[in-house]
LOPAKE-566564 format. One record per residue (C-alpha): residue in three letters; x negated, y negated, z negated. Coordinates in Angstrom, 3 decimals. Each point is the difference from the previous one (the first is absolute). Layout:
// LOPAKE-566564
[rec ala; [X; Y; Z]] ...
***
This chain:
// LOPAKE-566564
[rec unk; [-58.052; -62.160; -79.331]] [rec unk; [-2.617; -2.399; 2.141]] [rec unk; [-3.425; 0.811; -1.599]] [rec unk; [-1.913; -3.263; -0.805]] [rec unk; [-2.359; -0.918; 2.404]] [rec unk; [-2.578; -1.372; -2.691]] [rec unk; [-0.356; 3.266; -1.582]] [rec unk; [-2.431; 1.972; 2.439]] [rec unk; [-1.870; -3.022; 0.454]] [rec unk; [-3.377; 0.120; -1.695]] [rec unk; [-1.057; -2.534; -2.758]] [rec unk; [-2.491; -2.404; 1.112]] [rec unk; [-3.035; 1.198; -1.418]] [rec unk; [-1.985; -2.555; -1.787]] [rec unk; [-3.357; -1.675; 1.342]] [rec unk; [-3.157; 1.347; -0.454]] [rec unk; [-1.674; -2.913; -1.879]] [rec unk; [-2.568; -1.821; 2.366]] [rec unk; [-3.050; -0.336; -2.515]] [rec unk; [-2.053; -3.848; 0.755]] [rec unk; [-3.330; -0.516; -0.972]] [rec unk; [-0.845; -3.474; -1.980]] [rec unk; [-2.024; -1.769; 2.921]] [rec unk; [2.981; 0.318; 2.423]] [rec unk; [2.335; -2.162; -2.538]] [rec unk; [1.106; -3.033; 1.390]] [rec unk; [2.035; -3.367; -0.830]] [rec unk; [3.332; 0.118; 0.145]] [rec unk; [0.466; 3.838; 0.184]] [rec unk; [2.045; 2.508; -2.327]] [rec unk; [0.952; 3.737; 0.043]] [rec unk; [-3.648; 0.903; -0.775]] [rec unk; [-0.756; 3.409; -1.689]] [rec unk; [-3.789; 0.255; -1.033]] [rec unk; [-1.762; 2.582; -2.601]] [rec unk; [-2.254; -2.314; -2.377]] [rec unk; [-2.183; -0.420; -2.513]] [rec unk; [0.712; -2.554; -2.830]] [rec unk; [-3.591; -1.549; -0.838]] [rec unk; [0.995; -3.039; -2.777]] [rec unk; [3.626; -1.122; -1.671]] [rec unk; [0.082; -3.368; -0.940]] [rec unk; [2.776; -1.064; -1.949]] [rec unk; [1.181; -3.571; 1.733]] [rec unk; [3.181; -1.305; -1.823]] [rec unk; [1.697; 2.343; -3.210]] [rec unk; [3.706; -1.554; -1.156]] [rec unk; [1.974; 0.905; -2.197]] [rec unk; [2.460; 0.079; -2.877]] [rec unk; [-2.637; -1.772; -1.955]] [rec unk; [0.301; -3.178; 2.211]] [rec unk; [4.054; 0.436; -0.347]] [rec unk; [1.957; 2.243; -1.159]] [rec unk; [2.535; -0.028; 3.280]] [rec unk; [-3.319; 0.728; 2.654]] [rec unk; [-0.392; 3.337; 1.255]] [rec unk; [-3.342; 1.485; 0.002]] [rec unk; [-2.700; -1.110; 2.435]] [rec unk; [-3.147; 1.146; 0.690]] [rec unk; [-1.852; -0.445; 2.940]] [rec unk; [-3.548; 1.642; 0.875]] [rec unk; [-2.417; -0.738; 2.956]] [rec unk; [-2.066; 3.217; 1.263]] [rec unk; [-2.600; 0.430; 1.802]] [rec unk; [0.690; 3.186; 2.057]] [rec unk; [-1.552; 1.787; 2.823]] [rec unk; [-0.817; 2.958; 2.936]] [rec unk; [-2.822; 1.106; 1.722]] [rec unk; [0.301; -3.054; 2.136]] [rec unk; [0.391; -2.997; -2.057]] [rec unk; [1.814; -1.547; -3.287]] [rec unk; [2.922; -2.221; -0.713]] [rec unk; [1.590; -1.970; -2.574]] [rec unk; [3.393; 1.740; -1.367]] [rec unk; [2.816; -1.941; -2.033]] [rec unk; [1.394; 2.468; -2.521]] [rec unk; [2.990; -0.861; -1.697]] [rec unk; [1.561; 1.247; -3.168]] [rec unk; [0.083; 3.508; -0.136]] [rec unk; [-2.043; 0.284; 3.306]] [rec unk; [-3.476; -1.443; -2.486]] [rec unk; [0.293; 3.486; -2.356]] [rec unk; [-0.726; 2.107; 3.400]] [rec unk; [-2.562; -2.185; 1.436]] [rec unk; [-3.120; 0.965; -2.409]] [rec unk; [-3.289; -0.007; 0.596]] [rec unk; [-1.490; 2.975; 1.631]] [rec unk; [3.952; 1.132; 1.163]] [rec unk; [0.893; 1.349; 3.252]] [rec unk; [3.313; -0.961; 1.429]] [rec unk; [1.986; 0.218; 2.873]] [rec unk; [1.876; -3.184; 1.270]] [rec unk; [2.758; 0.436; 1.308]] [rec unk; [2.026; -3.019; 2.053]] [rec unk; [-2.135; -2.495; -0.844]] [rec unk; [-0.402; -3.492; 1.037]] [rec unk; [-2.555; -2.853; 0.765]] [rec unk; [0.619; -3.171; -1.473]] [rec unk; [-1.744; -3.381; 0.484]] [rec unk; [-1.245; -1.626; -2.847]] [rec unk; [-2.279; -3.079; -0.029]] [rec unk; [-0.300; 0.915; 3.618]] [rec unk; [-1.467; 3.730; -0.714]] [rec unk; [1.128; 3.298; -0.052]] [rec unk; [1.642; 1.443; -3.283]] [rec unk; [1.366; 3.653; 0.501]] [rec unk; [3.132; 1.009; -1.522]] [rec unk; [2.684; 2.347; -0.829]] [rec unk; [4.193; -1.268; -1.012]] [rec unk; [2.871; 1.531; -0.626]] [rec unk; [-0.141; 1.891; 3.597]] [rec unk; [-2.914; 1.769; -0.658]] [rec unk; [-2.103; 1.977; -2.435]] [rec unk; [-3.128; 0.572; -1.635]] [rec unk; [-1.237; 3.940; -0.942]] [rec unk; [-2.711; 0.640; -1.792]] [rec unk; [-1.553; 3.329; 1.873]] [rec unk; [-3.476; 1.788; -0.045]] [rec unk; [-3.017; -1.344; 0.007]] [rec unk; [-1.242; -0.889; 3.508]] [rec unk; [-3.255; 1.267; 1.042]] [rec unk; [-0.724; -3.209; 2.049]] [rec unk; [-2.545; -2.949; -1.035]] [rec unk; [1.457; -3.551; 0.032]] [rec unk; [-1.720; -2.067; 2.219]] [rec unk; [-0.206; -3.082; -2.034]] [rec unk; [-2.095; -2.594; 2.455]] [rec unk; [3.574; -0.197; 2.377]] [rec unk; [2.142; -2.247; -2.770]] [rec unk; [3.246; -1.169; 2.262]] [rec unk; [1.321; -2.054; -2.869]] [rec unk; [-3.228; -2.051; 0.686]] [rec unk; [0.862; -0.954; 3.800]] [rec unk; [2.227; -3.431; -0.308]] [rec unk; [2.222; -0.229; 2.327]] [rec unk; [1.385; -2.824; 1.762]] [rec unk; [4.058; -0.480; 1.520]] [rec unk; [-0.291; -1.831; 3.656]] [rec unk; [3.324; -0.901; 1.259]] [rec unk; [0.127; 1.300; 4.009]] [rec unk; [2.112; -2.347; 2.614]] [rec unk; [1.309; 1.756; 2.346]] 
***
């Protein structure tokens, strides 16, 4: 009997998560994993069976969130706005930068996730909001 090459192969071990601070987020860029503070939760749109009876559920909260180095604007969605509470710590894990009204908007889909974990000892620095740098798209000719 031929023993299966695959078997005394090791698994591939998975990736140490590469921790980002806020100030190094950029346009543009995704696979982020960053330990925060949630600051405010703002409740932006809330649909529902009310409107019609056929809609799923939608809620929609902006936070304010932050690190030691600066803050940013984060778009939790449905479930995601019961986790993101004032004065919460959480880890986020995969998460993305989206452009909205030319600014930064942080967020988490279906690839990623959002744990609530202990409190962080750090202070947010509030006076570095990214959310408040505009951004504009230039088209490059090559």
């Amino acid at each position: 009997m031929a023993e299966n090459s695959t078997q005394n192969k090791p698994k591939p071990g998975l990736r140490k998560p590469v921790f980002v601070k806020v100030e190094n987020l950029t346009p543009g860029t995704n696979r982020h994993t960053l330990i925060v503070k949630v600051l405010e939760s703002n409740t932006v749109l809330q649909k529902g069976r009310s409107v019609s009876p056929h809609l799923r559920n939608t809620r929609i909260s902006e936070c304010l969130i932050g690190d030691e180095t600066g803050t940013i604007l984060f778009t939790a969605r449905n479930d995601q706005v019961d986790l993101m509470k004032p004065g919460a710590t959480v880890i986020l894990r995969n998460a993305k930068i989206d452009m909205f009204k030319n600014t930064m908007r942080l967020a988490v889909d279906k690839w990623g996730r959002i744990e609530v974990t202990e409190p962080a000892a750090f202070e947010v620095k509030q006076g570095n909001n990214l959310s408040l740098v505009e951004y504009e798209l230039v088209n490059v000719e090559e």
